[in-house]
C-alpha positions in Angstrom: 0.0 0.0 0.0 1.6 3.3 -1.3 -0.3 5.8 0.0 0.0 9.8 -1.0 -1.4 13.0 0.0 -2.5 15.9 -1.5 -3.6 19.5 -1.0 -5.5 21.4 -2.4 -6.6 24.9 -2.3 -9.8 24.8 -4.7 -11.7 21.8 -6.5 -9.3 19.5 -8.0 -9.1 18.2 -11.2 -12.1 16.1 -12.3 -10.3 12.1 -11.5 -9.7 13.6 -8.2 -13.8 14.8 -7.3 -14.9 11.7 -9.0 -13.3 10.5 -6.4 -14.0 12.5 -3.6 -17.7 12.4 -4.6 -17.8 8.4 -5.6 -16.2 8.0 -1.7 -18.1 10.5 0.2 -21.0 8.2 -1.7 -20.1 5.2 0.0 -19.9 6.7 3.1 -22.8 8.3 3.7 -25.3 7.4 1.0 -25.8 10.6 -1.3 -23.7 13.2 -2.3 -26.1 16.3 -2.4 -24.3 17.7 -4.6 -21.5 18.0 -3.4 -19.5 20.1 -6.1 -21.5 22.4 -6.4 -21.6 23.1 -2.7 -17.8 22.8 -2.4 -18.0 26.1 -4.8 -20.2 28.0 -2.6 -17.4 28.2 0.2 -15.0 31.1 0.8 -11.4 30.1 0.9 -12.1 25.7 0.1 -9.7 23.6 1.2 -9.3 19.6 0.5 -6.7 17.2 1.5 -7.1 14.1 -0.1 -5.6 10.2 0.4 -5.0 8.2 -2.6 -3.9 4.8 -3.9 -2.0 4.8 -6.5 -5.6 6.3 -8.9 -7.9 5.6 -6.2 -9.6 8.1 -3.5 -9.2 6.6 0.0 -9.9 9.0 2.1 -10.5 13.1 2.0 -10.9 15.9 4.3 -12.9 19.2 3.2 -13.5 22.5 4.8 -13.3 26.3 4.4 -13.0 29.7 6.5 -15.6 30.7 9.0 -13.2 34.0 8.9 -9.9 35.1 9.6 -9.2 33.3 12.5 -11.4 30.3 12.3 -12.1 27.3 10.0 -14.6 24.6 9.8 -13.7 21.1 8.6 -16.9 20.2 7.3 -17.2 16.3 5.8 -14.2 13.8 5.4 -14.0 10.3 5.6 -12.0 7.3 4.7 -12.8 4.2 2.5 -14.4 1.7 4.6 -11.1 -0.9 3.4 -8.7 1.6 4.7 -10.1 2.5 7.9 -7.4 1.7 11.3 -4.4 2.9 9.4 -3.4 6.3 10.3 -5.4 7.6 7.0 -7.8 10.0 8.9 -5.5 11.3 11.9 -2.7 12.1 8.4 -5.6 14.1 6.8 -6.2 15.9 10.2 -2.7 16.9 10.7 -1.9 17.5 7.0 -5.3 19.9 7.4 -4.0 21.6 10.5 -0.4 22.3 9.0 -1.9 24.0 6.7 -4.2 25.9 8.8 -1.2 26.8 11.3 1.0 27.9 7.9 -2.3 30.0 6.9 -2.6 31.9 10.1 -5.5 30.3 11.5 -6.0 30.4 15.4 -9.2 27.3 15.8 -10.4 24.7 13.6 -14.2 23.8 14.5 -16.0 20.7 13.5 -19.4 18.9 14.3 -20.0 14.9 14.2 -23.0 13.0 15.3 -22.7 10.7 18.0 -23.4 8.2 15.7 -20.0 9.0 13.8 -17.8 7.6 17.3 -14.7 7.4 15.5 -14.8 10.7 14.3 -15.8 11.5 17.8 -13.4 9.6 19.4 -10.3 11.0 16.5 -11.2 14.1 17.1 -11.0 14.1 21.0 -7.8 12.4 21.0 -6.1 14.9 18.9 -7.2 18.2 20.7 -10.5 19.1 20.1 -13.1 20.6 22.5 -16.9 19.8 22.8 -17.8 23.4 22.9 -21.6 22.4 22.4 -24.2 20.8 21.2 -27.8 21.8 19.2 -30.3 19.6 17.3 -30.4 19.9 13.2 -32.8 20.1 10.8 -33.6 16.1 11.2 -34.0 16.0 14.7 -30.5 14.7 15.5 -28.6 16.0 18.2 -24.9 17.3 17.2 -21.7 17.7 18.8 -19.3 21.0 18.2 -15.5 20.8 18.8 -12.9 23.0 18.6 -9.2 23.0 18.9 -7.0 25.6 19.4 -4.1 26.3 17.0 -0.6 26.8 18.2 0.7 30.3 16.9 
């Protein structure tokens, strides 16, 4: 398994968001589209895993403001999961942050997502608070704090 990671800093070539949206697919049974709502956020950023061709795992998010950003959706291919893939998106993601000037990344999971729940608390992240969405579901906010 040869693994690679990428950046980028708007939607990536069209191989790469078929993948991304084929993935994101898998995981969570739709895509909504996707693309088009990747190009509705201000300053988009992806990191992606691949295999050789294929899309294993992605991380996508984009600036609440100056100082804050919001990792949105991400996930890893359910063959690939237990490797490292999602914690080296996270800190690829928060280099990248940190080299940008951001101060907090924010997220929100479900409780139903533990892993990601569970990921995120062991690399940082805050609950900072909870609502109920549209659905009825309860969800979680977390934060973590950037080093300068």
């Amino acid at each position: 398994m040869s693994i690679k990671y990428m950046g980028y800093n708007e939607i990536p070539n069209m191989e790469a968001l078929d993948g991304i949206i084929s993935l994101h697919q898998r995981i969570f049974g739709e895509s909504n589209d996707l693309a088009g709502r990747m190009m509705e956020k201000p300053k988009l950023r992806l990191d992606i895993a691949m295999d050789g061709e294929k899309v294993i795992g992605y991380k996508i998010g984009y600036a609440l403001n100056r100082e804050q950003f919001y990792s949105w959706l991400g996930g890893v291919d359910p063959d690939y999961r237990n490797t490292g893939i999602a914690s080296n998106l996270m800190d690829q993601q928060h280099q990248y942050l940190m080299e940008s000037g951001y101060k907090a990344v924010q997220t929100r999971t479900k409780n139903k997502w533990r892993s990601m729940l569970i990921l995120n608390i062991k690399c940082g992240f805050d609950i900072i608070g909870t609502f109920t969405d549209n659905e009825g579901e309860p969800k979680i906010i977390l934060e973590k704090k950037l080093a300068d």
